[in-house]
C-alpha positions as CSV (number, residue, x, y, z in Angstrom):
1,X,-58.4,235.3,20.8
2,X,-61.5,237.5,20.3
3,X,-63.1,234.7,22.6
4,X,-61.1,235.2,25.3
5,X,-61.5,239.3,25.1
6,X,-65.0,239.1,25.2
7,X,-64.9,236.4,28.5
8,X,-63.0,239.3,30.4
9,X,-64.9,242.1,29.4
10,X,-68.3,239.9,30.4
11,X,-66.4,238.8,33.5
12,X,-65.6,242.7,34.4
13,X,-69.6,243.8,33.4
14,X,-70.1,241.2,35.4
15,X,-68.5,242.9,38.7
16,X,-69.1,246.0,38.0
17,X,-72.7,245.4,38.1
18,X,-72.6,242.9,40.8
19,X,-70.8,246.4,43.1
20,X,-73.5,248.7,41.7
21,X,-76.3,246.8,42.8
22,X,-74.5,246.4,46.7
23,X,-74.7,249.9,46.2
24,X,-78.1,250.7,45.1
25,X,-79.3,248.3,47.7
26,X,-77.6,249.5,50.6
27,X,-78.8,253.1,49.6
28,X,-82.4,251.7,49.8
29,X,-81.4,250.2,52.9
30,X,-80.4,253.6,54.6
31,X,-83.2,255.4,52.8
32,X,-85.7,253.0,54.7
33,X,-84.0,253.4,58.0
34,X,-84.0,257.3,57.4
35,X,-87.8,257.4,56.9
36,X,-88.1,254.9,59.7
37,X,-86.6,257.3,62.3
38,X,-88.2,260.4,61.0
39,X,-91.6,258.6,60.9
40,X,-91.0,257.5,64.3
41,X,-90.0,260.8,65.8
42,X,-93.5,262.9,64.2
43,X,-95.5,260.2,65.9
């Protein structure tokens, strides 16, 4: 039983850290676009 308990809770750490990192990346992504433009625009 405790086996099975610690499978799910893995499983669900598992996602949720799979989402958070979608997350963080597609922040990076805008942040790089954002300093694109702005870069752009002062030149």
């Amino acid at each position: 039983m405790a086996k099975e308990e610690i499978k799910k809770l893995i499983e669900q750490s598992k996602k949720s850290i799979e989402q958070d990192h979608e997350k963080f990346s597609q922040s990076i992504k805008d942040d790089l676009q954002s300093f694109k433009k702005k870069t752009l625009d002062k030149i």
